[in-house]
C-alpha positions, 0 to 999 in steps of 0.5 A: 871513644866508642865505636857506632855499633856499639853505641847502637847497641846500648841505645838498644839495651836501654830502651829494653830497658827502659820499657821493662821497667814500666812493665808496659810501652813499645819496644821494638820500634826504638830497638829497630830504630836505634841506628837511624836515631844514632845517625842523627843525632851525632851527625846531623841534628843541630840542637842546643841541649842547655837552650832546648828553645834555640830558634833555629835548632833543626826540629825532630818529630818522632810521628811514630810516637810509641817509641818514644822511649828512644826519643827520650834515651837520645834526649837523656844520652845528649844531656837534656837536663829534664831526662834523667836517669832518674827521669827515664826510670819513671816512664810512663809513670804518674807526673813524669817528665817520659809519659807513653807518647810524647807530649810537646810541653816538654823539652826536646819534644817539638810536638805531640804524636802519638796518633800516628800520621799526626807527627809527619803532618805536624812537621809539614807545618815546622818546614813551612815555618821555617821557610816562611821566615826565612823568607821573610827575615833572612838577609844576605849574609844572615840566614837567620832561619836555615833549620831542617826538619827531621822525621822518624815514621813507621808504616803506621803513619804512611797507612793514615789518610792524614798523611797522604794529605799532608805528603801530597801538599808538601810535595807541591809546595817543594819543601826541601828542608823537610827529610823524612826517615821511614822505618819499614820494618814490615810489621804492624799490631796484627803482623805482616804488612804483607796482610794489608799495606803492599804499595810501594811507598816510594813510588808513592811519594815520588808521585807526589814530588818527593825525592825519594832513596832506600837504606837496604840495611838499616841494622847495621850499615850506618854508612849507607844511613849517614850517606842517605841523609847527607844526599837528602839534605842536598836536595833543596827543592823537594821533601825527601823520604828515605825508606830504611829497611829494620827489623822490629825488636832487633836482638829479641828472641821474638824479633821481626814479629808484631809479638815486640811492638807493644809490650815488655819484652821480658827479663829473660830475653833483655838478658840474653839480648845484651849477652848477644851484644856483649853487654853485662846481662846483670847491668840495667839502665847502663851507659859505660863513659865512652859510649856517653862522651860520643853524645858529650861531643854532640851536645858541645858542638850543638852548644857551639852552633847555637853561640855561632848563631847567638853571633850572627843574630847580634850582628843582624840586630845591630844592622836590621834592628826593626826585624830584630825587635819583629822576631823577638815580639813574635816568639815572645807572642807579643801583639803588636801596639794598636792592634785592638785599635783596628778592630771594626766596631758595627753601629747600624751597618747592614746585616751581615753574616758573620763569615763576612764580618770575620773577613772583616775583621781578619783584615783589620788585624792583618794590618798590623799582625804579618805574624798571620798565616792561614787558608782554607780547605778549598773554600776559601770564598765560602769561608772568606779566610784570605788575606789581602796584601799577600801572595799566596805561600807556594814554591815559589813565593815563600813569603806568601801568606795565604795557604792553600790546603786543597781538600784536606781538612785533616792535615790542614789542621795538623799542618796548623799546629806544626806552625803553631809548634814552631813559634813566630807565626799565628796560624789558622785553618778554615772550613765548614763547622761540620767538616771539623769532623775530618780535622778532629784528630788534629784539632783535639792534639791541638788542644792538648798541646796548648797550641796558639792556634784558631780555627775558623768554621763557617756554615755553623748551624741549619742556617745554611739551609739547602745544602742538607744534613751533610753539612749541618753541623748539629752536634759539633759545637756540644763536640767542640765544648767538651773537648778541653782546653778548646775555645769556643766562640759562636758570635751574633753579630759584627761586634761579637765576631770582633770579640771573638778574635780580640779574644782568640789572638790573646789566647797563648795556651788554648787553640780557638774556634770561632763558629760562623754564620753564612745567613746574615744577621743584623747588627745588634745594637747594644751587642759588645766587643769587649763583653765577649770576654765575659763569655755571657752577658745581659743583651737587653732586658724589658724591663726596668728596676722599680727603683729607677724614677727615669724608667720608660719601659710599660714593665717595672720589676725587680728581676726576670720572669724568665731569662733566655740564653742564646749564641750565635745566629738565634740570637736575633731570632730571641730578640724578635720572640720578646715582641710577641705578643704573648710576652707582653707585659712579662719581664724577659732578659736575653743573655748573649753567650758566645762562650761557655769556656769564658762563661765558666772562667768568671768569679762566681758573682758574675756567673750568678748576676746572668743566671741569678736563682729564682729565674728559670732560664730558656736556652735557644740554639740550633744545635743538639741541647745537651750540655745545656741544662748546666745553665738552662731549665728548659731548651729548645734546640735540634736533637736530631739531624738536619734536612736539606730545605730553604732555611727559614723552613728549617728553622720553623720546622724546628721550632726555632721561631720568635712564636713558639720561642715566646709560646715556651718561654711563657710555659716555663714561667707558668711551670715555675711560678708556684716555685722559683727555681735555683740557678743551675749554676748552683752545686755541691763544687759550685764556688 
């Protein structure tokens, strides 16, 4: 069986490899890093390669997601079936399975990292999982859920602000299953570290509450790497980083220099590199038997680790079938029976503002969804995001359910999608709509990675008045809509905000956010729970069709004169415009449209009964109106930014009134009158 060196040594060759094929990607880092990788996966990593899904596989997150070509080498090495040679051949190539930074729908890769910061914060998430459910279903002699997780970072990460956030929690939460090995290779894009990132780390992190150790020869001493490991895996009570010291780009000609970070290093030098190696030069992509048994090994003893466990979770079923049948529903992410029964229905309740009708509802669903877990960036109050009936998650109460993030917005929502990743829990984050610009980085992450999250974002529109522009969140949600496969919901009432987490907790390939009010609204009397799934519906019409013989209504006709469109806190505000004067005796519709992703996702009849053709359509948002000429011929809205006033001032500086509402929505059916328009639904791809 081949020696560790020389493992280490191929893996380098390889990714070399691997990267020069592409004729694009990173190689220094998988070279730097190959000892550290080699350690850990043949000593330590519990994994199954043949059920990459194994519940209580150890999680590997590689935040410095560049080198991934490592990543996949040690996937392929251990005999993951989806990396081939054939696979690996293909980096970074149209539709394969080894793209330029690792992507969580694929085997082997527990998240999506890429932008760095983003893995190491992921993996706080994966730690807190863990001991989450360990806490809450481990028994005496059942350690169901015991995994670690593991972390590859560069100095990249640590420079992010995401980790110093994500760092600083773990620290105070004592997570001690999360071991974070630092590639300290003195070298970003523009050179030496020594130009811009010269603290010492360590102390750093120990400031924090992490144990902390050092690998001085991180090329070579594979020893002192295993040694490291094994000392941070006995420390249970803190996270551990361990510093170790590499040379980017190790055997290269331009070693130890930004010059191997992010491009192929060249036939030339991949040839002498094996040479100094003692490999054949002319041999590429290449891994002798001896070198691949020593992975064989790995994989087998992985394989018997998963059948042990396999073992035991018969047992547990056997003696505890209820939290049995509670694991597998979860991981399956199946709901429980009766969870629609709980949701509130709001039938002339006062007005409320909708962060307070989503409390509301959280509850509801509490009572019979222990799979939630989530918190707020310190403004739990504002955005009433606790959970009644448990503690809070801390170092001391694991089964807790509550987290408390502290002001930090970004890691939260990384943080989330590290739950999210780990499977058996729906978690959530909460804060000011407007502060979803610190959590963006990760938000977006999310969707790409189809996460099972939601986030809650209160404070969602001018209507929070006094606080100013800074917090007035005019354009996010335009942001939020065109980021995708991100959900959407802005609810108008108590039975919209039901809806929308009816809608939210079905949701198992998309992350949420759910845009919340901090004014009251009323409850609206024919708003609807399950309609909120159409996205946009009819919330109430003036009018009644000439055919129908029982009509009350002074206004007879067979459609619209016009339609206005509206999401969110102005939808009541439309409902008072219909009884201004002005409109009086016109046809008016009001469309409730909490959600232009559901909208879109109906059939093309549906879609064309809201916005039929020869109605022009007014939209009514406190928001930027771009994006809104998709379905609206005219739009009232806030293009600029907010201003710090009561809100009812704001509101009327804006234009956003029942008055001038009405006063525009009897312009555009002057404007349109002569000539009907066509629905703006209607396009050269509209089906």
């Amino acid at each position: 069986m081949a020696a560790a060196q020389t493992c280490i040594n191929y893996i380098r060759a390889f990714c070399a490899d691997v990267v020069q094929k592409a004729n694009s990607g990173h190689p220094g880092a998988p070279m730097g890093m190959a000892p550290m990788a080699h350690v850990l996966f043949n000593k330590f990593l519990n994994f199954s390669p043949a059920n990459p899904k194994w519940l209580n596989r150890d999680r590997f997150v590689l935040s410095n997601g560049h080198a991934c070509a490592l990543l996949y080498t040690m996937l392929h090495l251990n005999g993951y079936e989806n990396y081939s040679l054939e696979d690996l051949k293909q980096f970074r190539q149209l539709h394969s399975k080894t793209p330029g930074h690792p992507e969580a729908h694929f085997d082997g890769v527990e998240t999506s990292t890429g932008p760095l910061g983003q893995g190491l914060s992921n993996a706080v998430g994966l730690a807190i999982a863990q001991e989450n459910l360990a806490a809450t279903f481990n028994r005496e002699g059942f350690e169901i859920f015991n995994n670690n997780t593991f972390v590859f970072c560069g100095d990249g990460c640590l420079m992010e602000g995401i980790t110093a956030e994500a760092a600083s929690y773990a620290g105070h939460l004592g997570l001690g299953r999360l071991v974070v090995l630092y590639d300290d290779n003195k070298i970003s894009i523009d050179g030496s570290t020594d130009i811009t990132f010269t603290e010492d780390v360590l102390a750093r992190f120990e400031a924090y509450g992490w144990h902390t150790l050092r690998v001085n020869d991180g090329d070579s001493d594979v020893d002192s790497i295993a040694s490291a490991i094994e000392t941070a895996l006995s420390v249970r009570n803190k996270p551990s980083l361990i510093a170790v010291r590499t040379i980017i780009g190790y055997g290269s000609k331009n070693q130890n220099t930004e010059k191997v970070h992010g491009a192929p290093l060249g036939d030339d030098d991949i040839a002498k590199i094996k040479q100094q190696f003692g490999l054949d030069p002319a041999q590429k992509f290449f891994v002798p038997e001896d070198v691949r048994s020593v992975y064989l090994e790995r994989k087998q003893a992985g394989e018997q680790k998963e059948a042990a466990w396999n073992a035991l979770y018969a047992q547990y079923k056997d003696k505890y079938p209820e939290l049995a049948s509670e694991i597998e529903r979860r991981f399956e992410n199946r709901l429980p029976e009766g969870w629609k029964d709980k949701l509130p229905v709001y039938k002339g309740d006062k007005a409320k503002a909708t962060r307070t009708t989503s409390w509301e509802v959280l509850q509801a669903l509490n009572s019979v969804m222990p799979e939630l877990i989530g918190g707020s960036a310190d403004l739990a109050g504002s955005n009433k995001s606790i959970l009644n009936g448990t503690p809070d998650f801390q170092k001391d109460s694991y089964h807790g359910r509550n987290l408390r993030f502290g002001v930090r917005e970004h890691a939260m929502a990384a943080i989330v999608n590290g739950i999210a990743a780990y499977g058996g829990l729906l978690p959530y984050g909460a804060t000011f709509l407007n502060f979803i610009g610190y959590c963006l980085g990760s938000v977006t992450v999310s969707a790409l990675s189809h996460h099972r999250a939601f986030f809650v974002m209160t404070h969602d529109s001018i209507g929070l008045g006094e606080d100013g522009p800074t917090h007035q969140p005019v354009e996010k949600l335009l942001l939020c809509r065109s980021t995708p496969n991100l959900l959407l919901l802005r609810p108008a009432d108590g039975n919209e905000t039901a809806g929308a987490y009816a809608v939210a907790i079905q949701q198992k390939t998309r992350p949420t956010v759910l845009a919340l009010s901090r004014q009251d609204l009323p409850q609206i009397p024919t708003s609807s729970v399950d309609l909120v799934a159409r996205g946009a519906y009819v919330l109430l019409d003036t009018f009644e069709a000439s055919s129908d013989a029982s009509s009350s209504s002074s206004v007879v006709a067979s459609k619209p004169e016009i339609i206005i469109v509206s999401t969110g806190s102005e939808v009541e505000i439309c409902l008072k415009a219909l009884n201004e004067p002005v409109l009086k005796g016109k046809a008016v519709r009001l469309i409730s449209m909490p959600s232009w992703e559901l909208f879109d996702e109906q059939d093309s009849e549906y879609r064309l009964s809201i916005f039929p053709d020869g109605v022009p359509v007014l939209s009514v948002e406190a928001g930027v109106t771009m994006g809104w000429s998709r379905y609206a011929h005219a739009s009232i809205g806030v293009d600029t930014f907010g201003m710090s006033a009561p809100a009812n001032q704001i509101y009327e500086h804006f234009g956003i009134t029942p008055s001038n509402i009405a006063a525009t929505s009897l312009k555009v059916i002057d404007y349109y009158q002569a000539q009907p328009p066509v629905s703006r639904l209607r396009n050269a791809l509209f089906n």
